[in-house]
N, C-alpha and C positions, 0 to 999 in steps of 0.2 A: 169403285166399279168392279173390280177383282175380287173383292168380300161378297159382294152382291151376286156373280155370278158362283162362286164358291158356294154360297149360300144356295144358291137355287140346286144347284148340282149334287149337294148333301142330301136338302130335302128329296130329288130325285131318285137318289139311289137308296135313302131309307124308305122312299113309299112302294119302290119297287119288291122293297125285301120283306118288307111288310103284308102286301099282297099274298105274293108267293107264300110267307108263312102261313096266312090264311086260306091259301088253294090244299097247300099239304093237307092242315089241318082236318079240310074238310074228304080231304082224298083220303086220310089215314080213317075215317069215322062210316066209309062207304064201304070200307071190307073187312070179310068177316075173319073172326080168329085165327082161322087155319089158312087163308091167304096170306094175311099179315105177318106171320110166323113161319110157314112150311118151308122157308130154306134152312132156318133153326131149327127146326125141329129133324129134317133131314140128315142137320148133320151133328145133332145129337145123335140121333139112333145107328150113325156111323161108328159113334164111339165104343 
């Protein structure tokens, strides 16, 4: 009974994390270069 919940709670927490890497994914793919970058690149040209 303990494996079986263990087990469910695994599953749980890999499909959660799974998701979210696919939300990022598709959040990293919605913006463009200079969003994605313009804090680097800020504090490049600080240098």
């Amino acid at each position: 009974m303990r494996r079986l919940v263990f087990t469910i709670a695994v599953l749980a927490v890999a499909s959660a994390g799974i998701s979210a890497s696919f939300a990022a994914v598709h959040h990293a793919k919605t913006l463009t270069f200079a969003e994605r970058f313009a804090p680097a690149l800020e504090l490049m040209a600080k240098h």
